[in-house]
C-alpha positions in Angstrom: 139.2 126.3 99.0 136.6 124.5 101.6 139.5 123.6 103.8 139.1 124.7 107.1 141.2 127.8 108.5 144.2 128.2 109.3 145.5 131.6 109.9 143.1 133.8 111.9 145.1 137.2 111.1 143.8 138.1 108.1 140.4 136.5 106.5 140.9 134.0 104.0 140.4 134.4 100.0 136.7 135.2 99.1 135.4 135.4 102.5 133.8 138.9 102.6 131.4 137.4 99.8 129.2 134.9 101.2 127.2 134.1 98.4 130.1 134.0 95.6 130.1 136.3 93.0 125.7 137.1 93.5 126.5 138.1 96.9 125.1 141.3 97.8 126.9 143.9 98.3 124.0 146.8 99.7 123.2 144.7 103.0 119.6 144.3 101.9 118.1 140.3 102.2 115.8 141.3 99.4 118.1 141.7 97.1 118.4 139.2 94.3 121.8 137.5 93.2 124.2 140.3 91.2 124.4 137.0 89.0 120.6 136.4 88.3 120.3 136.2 84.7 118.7 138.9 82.7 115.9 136.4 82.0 115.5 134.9 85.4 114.9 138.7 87.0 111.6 139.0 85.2 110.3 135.5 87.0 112.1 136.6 90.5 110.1 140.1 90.4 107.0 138.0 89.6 107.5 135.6 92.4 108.3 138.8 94.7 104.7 139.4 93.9 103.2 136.3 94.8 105.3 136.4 97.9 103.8 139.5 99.6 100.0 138.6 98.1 97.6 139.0 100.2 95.4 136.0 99.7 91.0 136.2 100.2 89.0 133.5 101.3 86.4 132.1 98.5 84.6 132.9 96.6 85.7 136.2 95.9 85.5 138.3 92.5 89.5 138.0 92.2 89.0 134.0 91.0 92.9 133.8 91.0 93.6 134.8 94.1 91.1 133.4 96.9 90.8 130.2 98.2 92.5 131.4 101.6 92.3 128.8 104.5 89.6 128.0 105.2 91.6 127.9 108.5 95.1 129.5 108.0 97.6 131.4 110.0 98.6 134.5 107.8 97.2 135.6 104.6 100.6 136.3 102.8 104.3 134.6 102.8 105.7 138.1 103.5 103.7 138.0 106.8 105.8 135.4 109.0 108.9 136.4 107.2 109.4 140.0 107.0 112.0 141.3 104.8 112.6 137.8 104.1 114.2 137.3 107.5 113.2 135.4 110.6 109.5 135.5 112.8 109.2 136.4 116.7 107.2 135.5 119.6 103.7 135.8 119.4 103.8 137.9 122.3 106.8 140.5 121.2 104.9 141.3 118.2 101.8 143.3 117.2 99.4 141.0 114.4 101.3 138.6 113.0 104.7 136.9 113.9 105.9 134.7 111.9 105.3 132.0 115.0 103.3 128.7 114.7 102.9 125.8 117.1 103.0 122.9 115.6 101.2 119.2 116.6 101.1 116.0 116.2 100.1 112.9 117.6 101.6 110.5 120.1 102.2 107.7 117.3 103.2 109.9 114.3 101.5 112.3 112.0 99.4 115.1 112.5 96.8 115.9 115.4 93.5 113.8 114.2 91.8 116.4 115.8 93.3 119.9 114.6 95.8 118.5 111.9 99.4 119.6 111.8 99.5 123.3 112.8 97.0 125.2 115.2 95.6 127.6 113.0 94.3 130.9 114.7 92.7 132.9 112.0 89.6 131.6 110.0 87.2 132.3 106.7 84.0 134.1 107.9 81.8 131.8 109.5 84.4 129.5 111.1 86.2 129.8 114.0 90.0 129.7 114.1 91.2 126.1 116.1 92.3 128.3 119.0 95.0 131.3 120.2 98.1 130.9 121.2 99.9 132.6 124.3 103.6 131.8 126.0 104.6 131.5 129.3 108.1 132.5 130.2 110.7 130.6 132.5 113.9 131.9 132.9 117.1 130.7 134.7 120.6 132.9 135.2 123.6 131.2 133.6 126.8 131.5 135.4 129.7 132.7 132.8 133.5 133.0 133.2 134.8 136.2 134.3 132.2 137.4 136.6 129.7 137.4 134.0 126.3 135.9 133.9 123.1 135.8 131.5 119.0 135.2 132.1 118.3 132.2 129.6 114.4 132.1 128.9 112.3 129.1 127.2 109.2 129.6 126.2 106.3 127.5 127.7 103.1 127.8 125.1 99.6 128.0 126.1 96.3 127.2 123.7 93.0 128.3 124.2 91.1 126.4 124.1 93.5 124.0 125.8 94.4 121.0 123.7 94.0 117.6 124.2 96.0 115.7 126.7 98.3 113.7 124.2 98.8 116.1 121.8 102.0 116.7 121.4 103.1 120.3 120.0 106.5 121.9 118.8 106.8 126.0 118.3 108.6 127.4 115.2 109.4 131.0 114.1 109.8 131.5 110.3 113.2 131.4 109.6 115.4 133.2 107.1 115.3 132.9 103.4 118.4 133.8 102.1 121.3 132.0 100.1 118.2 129.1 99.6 119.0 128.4 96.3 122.7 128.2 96.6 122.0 125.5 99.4 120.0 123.8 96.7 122.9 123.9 94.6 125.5 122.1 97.3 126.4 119.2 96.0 124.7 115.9 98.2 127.9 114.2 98.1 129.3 117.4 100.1 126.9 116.4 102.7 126.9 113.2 102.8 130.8 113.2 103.4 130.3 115.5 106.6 128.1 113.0 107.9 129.2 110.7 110.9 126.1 109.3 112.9 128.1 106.7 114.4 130.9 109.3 115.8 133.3 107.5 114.5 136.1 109.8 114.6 135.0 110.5 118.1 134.5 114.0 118.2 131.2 114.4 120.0 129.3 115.5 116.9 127.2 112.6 115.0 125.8 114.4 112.6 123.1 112.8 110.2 121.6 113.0 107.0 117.7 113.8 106.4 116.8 110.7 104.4 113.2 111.4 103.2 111.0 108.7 101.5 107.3 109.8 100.3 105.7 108.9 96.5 108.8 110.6 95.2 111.5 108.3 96.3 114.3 108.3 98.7 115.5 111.8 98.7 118.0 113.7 101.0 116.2 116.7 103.4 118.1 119.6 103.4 115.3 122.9 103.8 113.3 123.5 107.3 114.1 123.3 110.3 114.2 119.6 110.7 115.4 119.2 106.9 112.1 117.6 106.4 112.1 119.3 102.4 114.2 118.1 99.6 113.6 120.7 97.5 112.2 124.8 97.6 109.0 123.5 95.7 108.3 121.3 98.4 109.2 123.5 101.5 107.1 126.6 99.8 104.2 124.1 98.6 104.2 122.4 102.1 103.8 126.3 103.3 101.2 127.0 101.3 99.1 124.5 102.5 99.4 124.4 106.3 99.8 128.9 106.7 97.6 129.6 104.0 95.4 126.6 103.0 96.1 126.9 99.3 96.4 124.1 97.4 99.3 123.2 95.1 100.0 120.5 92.5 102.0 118.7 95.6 99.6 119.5 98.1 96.0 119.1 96.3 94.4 119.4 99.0 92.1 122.9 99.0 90.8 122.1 102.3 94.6 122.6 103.6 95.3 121.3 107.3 91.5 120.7 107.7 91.5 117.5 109.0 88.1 114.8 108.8 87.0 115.8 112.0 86.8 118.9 110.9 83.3 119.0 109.0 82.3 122.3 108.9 85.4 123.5 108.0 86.3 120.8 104.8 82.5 121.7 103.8 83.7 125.6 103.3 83.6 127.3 99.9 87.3 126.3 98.6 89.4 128.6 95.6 89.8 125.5 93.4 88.5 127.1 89.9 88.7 124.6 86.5 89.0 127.6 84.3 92.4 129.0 85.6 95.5 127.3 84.3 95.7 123.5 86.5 92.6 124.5 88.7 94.6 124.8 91.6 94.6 127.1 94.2 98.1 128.0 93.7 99.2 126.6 90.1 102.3 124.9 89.4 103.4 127.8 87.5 102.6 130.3 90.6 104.5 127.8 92.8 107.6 127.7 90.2 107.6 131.5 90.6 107.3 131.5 93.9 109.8 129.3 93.9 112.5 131.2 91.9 112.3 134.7 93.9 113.2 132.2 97.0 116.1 130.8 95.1 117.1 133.9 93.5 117.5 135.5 96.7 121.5 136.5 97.5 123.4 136.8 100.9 124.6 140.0 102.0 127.8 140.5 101.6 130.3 140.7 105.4 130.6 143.6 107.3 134.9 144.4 108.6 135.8 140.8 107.9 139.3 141.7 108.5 138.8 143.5 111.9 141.2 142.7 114.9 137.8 141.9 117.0 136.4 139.8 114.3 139.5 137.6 113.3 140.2 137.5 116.9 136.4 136.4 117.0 136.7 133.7 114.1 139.9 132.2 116.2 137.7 132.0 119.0 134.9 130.2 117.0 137.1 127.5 115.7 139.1 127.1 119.2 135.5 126.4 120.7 134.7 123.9 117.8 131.7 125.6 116.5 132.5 124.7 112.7 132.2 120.7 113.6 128.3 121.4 112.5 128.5 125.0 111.6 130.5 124.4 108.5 132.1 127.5 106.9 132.4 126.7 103.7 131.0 124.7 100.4 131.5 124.7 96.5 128.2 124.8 95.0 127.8 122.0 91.5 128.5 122.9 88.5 125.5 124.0 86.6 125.9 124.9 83.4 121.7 125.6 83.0 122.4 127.9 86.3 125.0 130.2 86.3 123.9 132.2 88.8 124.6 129.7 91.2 127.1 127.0 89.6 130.4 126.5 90.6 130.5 129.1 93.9 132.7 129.1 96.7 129.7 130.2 99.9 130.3 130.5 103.6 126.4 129.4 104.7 128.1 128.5 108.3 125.9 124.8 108.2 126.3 121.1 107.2 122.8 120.9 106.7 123.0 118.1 108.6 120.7 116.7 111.9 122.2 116.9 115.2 120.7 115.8 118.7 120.9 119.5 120.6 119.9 118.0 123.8 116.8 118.7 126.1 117.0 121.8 126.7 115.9 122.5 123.3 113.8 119.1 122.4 110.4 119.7 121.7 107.9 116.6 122.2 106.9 116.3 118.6 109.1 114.2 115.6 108.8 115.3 112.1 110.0 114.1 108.8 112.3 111.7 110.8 114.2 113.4 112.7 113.4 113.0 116.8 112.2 116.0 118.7 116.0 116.6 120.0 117.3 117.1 116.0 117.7 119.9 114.3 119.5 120.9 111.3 122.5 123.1 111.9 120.7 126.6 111.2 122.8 129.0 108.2 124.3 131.6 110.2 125.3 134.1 107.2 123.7 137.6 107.8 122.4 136.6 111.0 124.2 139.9 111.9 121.7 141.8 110.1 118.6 139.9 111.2 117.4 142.5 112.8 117.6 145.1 110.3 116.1 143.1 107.8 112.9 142.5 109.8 112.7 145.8 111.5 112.3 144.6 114.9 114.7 143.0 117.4 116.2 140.1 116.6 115.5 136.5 117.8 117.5 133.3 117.2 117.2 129.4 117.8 113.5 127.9 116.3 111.0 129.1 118.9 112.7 132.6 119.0 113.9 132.2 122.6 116.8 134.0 122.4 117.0 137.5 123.1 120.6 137.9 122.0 123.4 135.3 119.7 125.1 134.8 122.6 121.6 133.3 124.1 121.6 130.9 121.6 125.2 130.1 122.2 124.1 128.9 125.4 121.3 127.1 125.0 123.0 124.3 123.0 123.6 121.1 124.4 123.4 117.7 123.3 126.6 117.2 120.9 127.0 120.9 120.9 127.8 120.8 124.5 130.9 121.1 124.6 131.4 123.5 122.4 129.1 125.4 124.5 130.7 125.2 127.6 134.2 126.3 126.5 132.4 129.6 125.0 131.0 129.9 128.5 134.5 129.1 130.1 135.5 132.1 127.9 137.3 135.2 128.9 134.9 137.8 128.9 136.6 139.6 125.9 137.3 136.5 124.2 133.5 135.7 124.0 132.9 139.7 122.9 134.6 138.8 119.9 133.4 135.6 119.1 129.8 137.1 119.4 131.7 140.1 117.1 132.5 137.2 114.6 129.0 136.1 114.6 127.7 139.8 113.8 129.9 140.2 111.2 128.0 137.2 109.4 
């Protein structure tokens, strides 16, 4: 069932269901698996709750739900991923988008200065570590056919500016669904699609996230750089540096405050003795949080079976797109889960690291991987992304791209050459394949 295509006039077996049998079939990303247990949809609609809170700064009279920041960049989850879809450029959206910048410091770790994140919103009587601005530069790509496109990169700005050797790396909130059905891929799956030597000589050299830490050698597989082995983690590690909110895996009520920060780690903090494990967030809030993320389905395809589309799919493997965007995987089998044991899903990704080359390196390493590797993104319902967030759409991890086939463009590195045959494309050739991709 995981073997790649081979007939491209009709779609294969199972295909219009993404997610397996808890795929969606409504087109909404909110939606929770058609699977979910009876019992599990109580905890979902509770961590649905927690999701879209809207966090105060302490103290406050709600004892279970301040202890905001003190410096933070949104005051709910829901903020940077509307709908549970993707952020946008801080300049292409009004309040809040979903968009961080991210730093670090020349030898590893975070900024000693402003920690790991620039945080621009603060607690009354602090003032937020700075704002952030972008700077466009754009360049026209020559395409087959007579055809051309305006690629843009984003250049960011910080005010006030930041130190000379800090080096920084922008992120848009990315999509949530199918999480927990990613969870549920077996690491052996991944591990076989790995090939960091390129031994079979196909370009692509793929990696594993190998993560150490106090709990062990584990493999990455959520984030952007895979730098999370598990939802807990990646929400907890969310928590901490959006919100400032502590967790049983980030204790730390202070958040991204770093030691130079005095004023800032001498703030009131949520922390509260007399409310389950004192926490800002407890474990059990975290475990809810936890299951509406991994409860959440995949909508289900839109004309699969299309001339356009299949002709589109053909297209997509001819160019060699599923070398890293892998179609296909066969969750474990889980016998605790059902919901998500034993499923045949199409998440397009190996959930692997691959160099993308310098046009979309950012200075900063994280979690391992160098500022050139990213993990290959989940394309399914990127068609609907932006429906799901209400606004136009924007693709790659700093929300460059104005349009898919943008993003098409702008890889390089091992993904070069499967770049340059989509822009070597006939014209109507590349419509379809950019058809494929909506139909996700």
């Amino acid at each position: 069932m995981t073997r790649a295509a081979q007939d491209f006039t009709a779609p294969e077996p199972f295909e219009a269901r993404p997610a397996g049998a808890g795929t969606a079939m409504d087109g909404a990303f909110s939606a929770p698996l058609t699977t979910l247990p009876e019992a599990e949809r109580f905890d979902f609609a509770l961590g649905e709750a927690l999701f879209e809170k809207l966090w105060v700064p302490a103290p406050s009279t709600t004892r279970a739900s301040d202890g905001l920041g003190p410096l933070f960049n949104a005051r709910a989850c829901a903020s940077c991923h509307p709908g549970d879809s993707r952020g946008a450029p801080v300049d292409e959206a009004a309040g809040l988008s979903g968009m961080v910048l991210k730093l670090g410091a020349p030898g590893g770790g975070p900024d000693p200065h402003l920690g790991a994140q620039l945080q621009d919103r603060a607690a009354p009587g602090l003032a937020p570590e700075g704002a952030l601005a972008l700077e466009w530069v754009e360049e026209q790509i020559p395409l087959a056919g007579g055809e051309s496109l305006s690629l843009r990169r984003p250049v960011p700005r910080v005010s006030p500016p930041l130190g000379p050797t800090t080096l920084t790396d922008l992120r848009i909130a990315p999509q949530l669904i199918g999480l927990g059905l990613l969870e549920a891929v077996p690491e052996a799956a991944i591990r076989a699609g790995a090939d960091p030597e390129d031994r079979n000589g196909d370009g692509i050299s793929g990696r594993v996230s190998e993560l150490g830490g106090a709990l062990g050698p584990r493999l990455g597989r959520f984030g952007q750089k895979a730098g999370a082995a598990s939802l807990p983690e990646m929400i907890a590690a969310a928590f901490a540096t959006d919100l400032g909110l502590s967790t049983p895996l980030f204790p730390d009520p202070a958040g991204d405050c770093t030691a130079a920060q005095t004023a800032c780690r001498a703030a009131p903090m949520g922390e509260d003795a007399g409310l389950r494990d004192g926490r800002e967030v407890s474990a059990e809030a975290l475990d809810l949080t936890a299951a509406y993320i991994r409860g959440l389905a995949v909508p289900a395809r839109r004309t699969p079976g299309a001339p356009q589309v299949l002709a589109g799919k053909a297209a997509f493997y001819d160019a060699g797109c599923p070398a890293c965007h892998r179609p296909k995987f066969v969750t474990e089998k889980r016998p605790a889960d059902p919901a998500r044991s034993f499923q045949l899903i199409w998440p397009y990704t190996d959930l692997l690291l691959h160099d993308m080359g310098p046009g979309l390196a950012e200075t900063r390493p994280e979690a391992g991987a160098s500022g050139a590797e990213w993990r290959t993104p989940p394309l399914w319902g990127i068609g609907l992304t932006a429906a799901a967030r209400g606004g136009p759409a924007r693709f790659l991890h700093d929300g460059r791209a104005r349009s898919l086939l943008e993003a098409v463009l702008w890889h390089g590195g091992e993904a070069r050459a499967a770049r340059d045959r989509v822009a070597a494309m006939a014209p109507e050739t590349r419509a379809a394949l950019i058809r494929f991709l909506e139909s996700l």
